[in-house]
C-alpha positions in Angstrom: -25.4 -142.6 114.1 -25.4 -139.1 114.4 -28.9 -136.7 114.8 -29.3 -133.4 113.1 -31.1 -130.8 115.4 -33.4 -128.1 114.2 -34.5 -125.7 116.3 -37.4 -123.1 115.1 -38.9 -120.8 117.0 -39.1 -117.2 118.5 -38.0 -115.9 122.0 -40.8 -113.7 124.0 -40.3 -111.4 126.8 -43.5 -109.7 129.0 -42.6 -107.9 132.3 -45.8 -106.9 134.8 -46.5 -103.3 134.9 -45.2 -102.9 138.7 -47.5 -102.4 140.9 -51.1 -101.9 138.8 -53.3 -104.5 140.0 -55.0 -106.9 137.4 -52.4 -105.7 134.6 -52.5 -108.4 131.7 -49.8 -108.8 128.8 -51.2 -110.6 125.6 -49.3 -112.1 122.9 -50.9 -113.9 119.9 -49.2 -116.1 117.4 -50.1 -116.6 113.4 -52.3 -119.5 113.2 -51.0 -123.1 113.9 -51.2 -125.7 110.7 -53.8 -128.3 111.7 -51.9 -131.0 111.0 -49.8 -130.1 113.8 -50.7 -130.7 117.1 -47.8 -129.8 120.0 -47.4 -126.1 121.2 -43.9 -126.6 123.6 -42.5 -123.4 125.5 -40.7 -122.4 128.9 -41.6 -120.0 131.2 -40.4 -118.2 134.5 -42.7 -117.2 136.7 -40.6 -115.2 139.7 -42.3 -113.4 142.2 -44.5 -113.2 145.5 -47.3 -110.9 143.1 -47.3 -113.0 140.7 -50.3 -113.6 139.1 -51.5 -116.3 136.1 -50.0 -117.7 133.0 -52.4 -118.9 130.7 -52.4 -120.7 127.0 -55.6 -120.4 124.9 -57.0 -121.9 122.1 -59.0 -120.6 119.0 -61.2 -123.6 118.7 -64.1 -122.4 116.2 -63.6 -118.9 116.8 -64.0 -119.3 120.5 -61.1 -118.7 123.0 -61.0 -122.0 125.3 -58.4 -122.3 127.9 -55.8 -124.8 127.7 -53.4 -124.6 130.6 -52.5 -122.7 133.2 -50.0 -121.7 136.1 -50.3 -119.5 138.9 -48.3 -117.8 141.5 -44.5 -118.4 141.9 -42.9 -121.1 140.4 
C-alpha cells in the first residue's frame, strides 16, 4: 500500500531587532475554517536573549493565549 503526501503550508522567518529590549515581531494568518481544529508548526528558538514565543487565538474577537515557549530551546 502506498500513501500519498500532501504538504500545504507557508515558511516564516522573524529575526529580533539586536539588542532593543522588549522588541516584538507579529505575524497573523487569514482565518482558520472552523471545522478544522489542529494548527502544527516548528520553531527555533537560539539564544541566551531570547525572549517568548507565543500562539494566540481569536476566540470571539478576543485574543486568548494558547501556548507558549520561553528562553532557549
Amino acid at each position: 500500500m502506498s500513501r500519498k503526501l500532501i504538504y500545504v503550508g507557508h515558511f516564516l522567518w522573524m529575526q529580533g531587532l539586536g539588542s532593543q529590549p522588549n522588541a516584538t515581531n507579529h505575524a497573523e494568518t487569514p482565518r482558520f475554517n472552523q471545522d478544522y481544529s489542529c494548527f502544527k508548526f516548528y520553531y527555533h528558538m537560539y539564544g541566551s536573549d531570547m525572549g517568548q514565543l507565543r500562539v494566540l487565538a481569536d476566540v470571539d474577537a478576543n485574543y486568548q493565549e494558547i501556548w507558549s515557549m520561553s528562553g532557549e530551546q
